[in-house]
One Martini backbone bead per residue (centre of mass of N, CA, C, O) as a GRO file, in nm:
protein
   71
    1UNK     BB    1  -7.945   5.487  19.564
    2UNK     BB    2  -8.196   5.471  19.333
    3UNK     BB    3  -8.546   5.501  19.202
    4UNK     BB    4  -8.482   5.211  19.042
    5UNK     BB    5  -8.347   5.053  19.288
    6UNK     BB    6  -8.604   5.087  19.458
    7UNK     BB    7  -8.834   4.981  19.287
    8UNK     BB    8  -8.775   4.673  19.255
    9UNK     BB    9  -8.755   4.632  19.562
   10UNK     BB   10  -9.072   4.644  19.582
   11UNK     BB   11  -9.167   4.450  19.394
   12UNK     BB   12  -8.978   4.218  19.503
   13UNK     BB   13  -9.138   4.218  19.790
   14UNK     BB   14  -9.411   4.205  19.716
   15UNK     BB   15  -9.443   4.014  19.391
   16UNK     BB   16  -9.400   4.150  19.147
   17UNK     BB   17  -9.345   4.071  18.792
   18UNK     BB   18  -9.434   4.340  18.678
   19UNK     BB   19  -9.285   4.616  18.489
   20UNK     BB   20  -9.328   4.898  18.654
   21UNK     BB   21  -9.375   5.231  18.749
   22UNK     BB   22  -9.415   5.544  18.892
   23UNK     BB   23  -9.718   5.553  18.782
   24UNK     BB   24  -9.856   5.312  18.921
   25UNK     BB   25 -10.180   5.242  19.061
   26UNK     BB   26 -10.235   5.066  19.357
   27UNK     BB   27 -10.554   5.071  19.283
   28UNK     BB   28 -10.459   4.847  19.036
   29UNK     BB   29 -10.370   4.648  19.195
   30UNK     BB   30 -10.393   4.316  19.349
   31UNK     BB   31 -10.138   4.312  19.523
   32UNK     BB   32 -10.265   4.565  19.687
   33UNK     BB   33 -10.309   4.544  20.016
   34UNK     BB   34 -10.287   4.483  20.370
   35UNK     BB   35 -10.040   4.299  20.339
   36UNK     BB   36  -9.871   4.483  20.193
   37UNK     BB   37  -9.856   4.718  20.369
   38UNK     BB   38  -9.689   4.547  20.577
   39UNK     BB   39  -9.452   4.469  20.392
   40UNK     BB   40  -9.366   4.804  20.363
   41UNK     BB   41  -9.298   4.805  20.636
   42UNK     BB   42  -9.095   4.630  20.690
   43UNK     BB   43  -8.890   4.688  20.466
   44UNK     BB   44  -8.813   5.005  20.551
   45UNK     BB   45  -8.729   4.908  20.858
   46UNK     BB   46  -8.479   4.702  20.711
   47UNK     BB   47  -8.348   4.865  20.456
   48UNK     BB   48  -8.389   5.176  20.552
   49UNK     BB   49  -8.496   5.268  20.864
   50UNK     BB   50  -8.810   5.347  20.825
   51UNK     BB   51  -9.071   5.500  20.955
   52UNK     BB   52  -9.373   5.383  20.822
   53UNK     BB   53  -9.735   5.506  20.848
   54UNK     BB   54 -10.030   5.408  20.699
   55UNK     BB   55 -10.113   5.716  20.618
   56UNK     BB   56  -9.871   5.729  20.459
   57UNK     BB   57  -9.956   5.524  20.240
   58UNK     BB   58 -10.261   5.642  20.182
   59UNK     BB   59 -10.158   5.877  20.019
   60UNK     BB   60 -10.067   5.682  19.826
   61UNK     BB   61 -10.087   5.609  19.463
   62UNK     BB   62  -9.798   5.550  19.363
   63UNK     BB   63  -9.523   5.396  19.363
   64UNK     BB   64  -9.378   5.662  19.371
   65UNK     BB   65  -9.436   5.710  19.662
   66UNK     BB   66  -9.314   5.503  19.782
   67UNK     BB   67  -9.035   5.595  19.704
   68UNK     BB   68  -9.025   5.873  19.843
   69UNK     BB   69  -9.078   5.733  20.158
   70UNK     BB   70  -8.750   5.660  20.117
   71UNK     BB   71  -8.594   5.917  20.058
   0.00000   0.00000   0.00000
């Protein structure tokens, strides 16, 4: 799996219907709020199979950042 089809997978998990890149930056998204953090978690947790933390996200500037996180 490519860091293409990790970002729409991402996008569509969200339900972001945006065309959005890797350079997007999540606190101008109106969509990623703490409800989306936590399905951002579950979704790693589900497709992925890795647990990721919290402050790891809190880390994350761009949708890019979330895609690094789960490869």
């Amino acid at each position: 799996m490519d860091k293409k089809e990790i970002l729409k997978m991402i996008l569509d998990n969200l339900e972001i219907e945006d065309d959005l890149g890797f350079d997007a930056e999540l606190d101008k998204l109106e969509q990623w709020d703490s409800m989306a953090v936590i399905a951002f978690i579950a979704f790693a947790d589900d497709k992925f199979n890795k647990s990721i933390s919290v402050s790891n996200i809190k880390s994350c500037r761009t949708i890019g950042d979330l895609v690094d996180l789960l490869l």
